[in-house]
N, C-alpha and C positions, 0 to 999 in steps of 0.2 A: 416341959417348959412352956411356960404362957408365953403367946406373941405380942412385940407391943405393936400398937396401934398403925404406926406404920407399916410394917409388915401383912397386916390385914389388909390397908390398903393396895397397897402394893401388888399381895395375892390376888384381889377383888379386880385391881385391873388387870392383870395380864390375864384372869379368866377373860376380861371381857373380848368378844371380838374388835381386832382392827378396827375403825370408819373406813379403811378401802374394804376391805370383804365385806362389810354390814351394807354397803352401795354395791358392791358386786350381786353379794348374794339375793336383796332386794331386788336389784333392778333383772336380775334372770328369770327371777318368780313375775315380774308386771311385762315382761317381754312377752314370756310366754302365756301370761293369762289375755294378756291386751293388745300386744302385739309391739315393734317399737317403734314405730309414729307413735301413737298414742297415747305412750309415756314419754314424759318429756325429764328432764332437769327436775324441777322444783320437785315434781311427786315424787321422784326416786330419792331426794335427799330428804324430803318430810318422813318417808315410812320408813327411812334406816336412820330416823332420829338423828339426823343432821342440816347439814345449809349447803347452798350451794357454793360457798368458799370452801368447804372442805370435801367436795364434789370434785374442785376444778384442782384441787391439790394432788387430788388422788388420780383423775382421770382429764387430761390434757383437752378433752373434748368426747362430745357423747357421741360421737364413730370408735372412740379410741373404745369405749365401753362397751359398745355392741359389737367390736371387733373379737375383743375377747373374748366376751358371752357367744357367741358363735363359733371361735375356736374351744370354748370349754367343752360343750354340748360335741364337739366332733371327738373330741380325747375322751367322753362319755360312751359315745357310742362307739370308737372303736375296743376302745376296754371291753365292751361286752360281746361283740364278734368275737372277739379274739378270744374271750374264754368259754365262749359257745363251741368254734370248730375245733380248739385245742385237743378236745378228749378224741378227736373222730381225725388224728391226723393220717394222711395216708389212704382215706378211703374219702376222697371227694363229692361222693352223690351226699353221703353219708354227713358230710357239714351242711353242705346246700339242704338237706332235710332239716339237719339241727336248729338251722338258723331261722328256717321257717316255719316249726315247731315254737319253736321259745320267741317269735314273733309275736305269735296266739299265746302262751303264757304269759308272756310278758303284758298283754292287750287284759287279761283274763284278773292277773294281780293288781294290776292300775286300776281296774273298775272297781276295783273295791277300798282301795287309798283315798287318799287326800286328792279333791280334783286339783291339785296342781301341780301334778306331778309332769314328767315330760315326755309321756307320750298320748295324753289326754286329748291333745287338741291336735295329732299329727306331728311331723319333725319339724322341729325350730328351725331349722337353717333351708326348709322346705316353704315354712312358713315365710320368715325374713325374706326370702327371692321373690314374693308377689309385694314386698313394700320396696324394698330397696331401688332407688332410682338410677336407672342403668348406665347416667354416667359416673357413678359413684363405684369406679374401679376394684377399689379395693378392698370395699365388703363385697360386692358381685364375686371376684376372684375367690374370694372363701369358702362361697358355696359353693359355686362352679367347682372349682378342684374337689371336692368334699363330694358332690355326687360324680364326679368324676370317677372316683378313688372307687364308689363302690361300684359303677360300672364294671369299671376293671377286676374288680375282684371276683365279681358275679360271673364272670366273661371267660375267667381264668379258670373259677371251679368248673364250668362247666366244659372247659376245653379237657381239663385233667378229667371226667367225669367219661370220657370219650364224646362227645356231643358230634352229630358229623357237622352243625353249625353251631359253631361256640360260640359266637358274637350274638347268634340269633335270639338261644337258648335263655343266654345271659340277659340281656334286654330284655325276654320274657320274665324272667323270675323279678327282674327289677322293678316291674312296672309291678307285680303282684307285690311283693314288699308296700313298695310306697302307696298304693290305692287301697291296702288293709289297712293302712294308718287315717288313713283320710274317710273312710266307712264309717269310721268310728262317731265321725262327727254327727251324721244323721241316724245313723241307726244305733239305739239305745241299749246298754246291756253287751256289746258286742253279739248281737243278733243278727248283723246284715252279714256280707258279702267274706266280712273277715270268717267266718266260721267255716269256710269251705274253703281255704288257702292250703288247706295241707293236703287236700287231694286233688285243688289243681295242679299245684306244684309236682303231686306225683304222676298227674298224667302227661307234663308236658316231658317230665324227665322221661318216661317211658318212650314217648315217642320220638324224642330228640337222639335215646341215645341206645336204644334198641335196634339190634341188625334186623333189618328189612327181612322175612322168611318170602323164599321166591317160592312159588307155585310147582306143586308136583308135578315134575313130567312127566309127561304121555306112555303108558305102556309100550314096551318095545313088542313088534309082533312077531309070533316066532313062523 
């Protein structure tokens, strides 16, 4: 049966995206290529082909829209923790490896995508805490709790991991995580510093959670 014209219509728009996700998904791509000072209003609603009335329909104000691009990106990344240590549950060292494996994978696939993908230019919400102005509560709070969250978690593997200092261990893996990300910016190709994150990580675990072997004792004399 042929459709009538209405119905085409109809189909044609409900393909089309929303104007709130066409300003969502826009303005997360100019966050993260530009950063969000830098994008204001007007550019976000010109490149998702709209105005700023149908800007201010969708998003009450543009905190309201970096609040959420900043909660996306965190439900991004923990989506991909979570199905990184899944397969390795029960063996603790064994996710803290996983994770920082598919750290470098993940570092390794992006160099060859589209540069504006998100972990190109380091973490968004890493990024966002050098603009964000510190009496601005309640986007500060998002990221705060958000590297909070993976402290904790880092802190946690590595107590279940036996670490004799968990909090220490954890800290260390963390800073290793986050300054693989940030490498990326000056050194080209993932050539710098991130290419040897999977053997510092193994030497810190070794030594963090390896029993200390004490020195032979002395022959007894008969």
């Amino acid at each position: 049966m042929n459709k009538t014209r209405s119905e085409v219509v109809e189909k044609a728009a409900s393909d089309k995206p929303r104007v709130r996700d066409r300003i969502f998904e826009t303005a997360s791509e100019l966050f993260y290529r530009h950063g969000i000072r830098a994008v204001g209003v007007d550019a976000i609603a010109s490149e998702a082909g709209t105005n700023k009335m149908s800007f201010y329909r969708s998003f009450p104000s543009k905190d309201d829209l970096v609040a959420e691009y900043l909660c996306g990106q965190q439900r991004e990344y923990w989506q991909w923790w979570d199905e990184i240590v899944a397969p390795h549950a029960g063996n603790p060292r064994r996710q803290i490896e996983a994770l920082i494996e598919s750290t470098v994978d993940l570092a390794r696939i992006k160099a060859k995508a589209a540069a504006g993908c998100n972990t190109a230019r380091g973490c968004a919400l890493g990024n966002a805490a050098v603009e964000i102005p510190q009496d601005n509560e309640r986007l500060c709070d998002i990221v705060h709790n958000y590297k909070s969250e993976i402290r904790s978690r880092l802190r946690q593997l590595a107590a279940e991991a036996g670490a004799r200092e968990p909090d220490t261990l954890g800290d260390a893996l963390m800073l290793l995580l986050e300054g693989g990300f940030y490498t990326r910016l000056t050194f080209p190709d993932n050539s710098g510093p991130i290419t040897s994150i999977t053997k510092a990580a193994a030497c810190l675990l070794d030594s963090c959670t390896c029993t200390a072997i004490a020195p032979d004792a002395p022959a007894k004399k008969r």
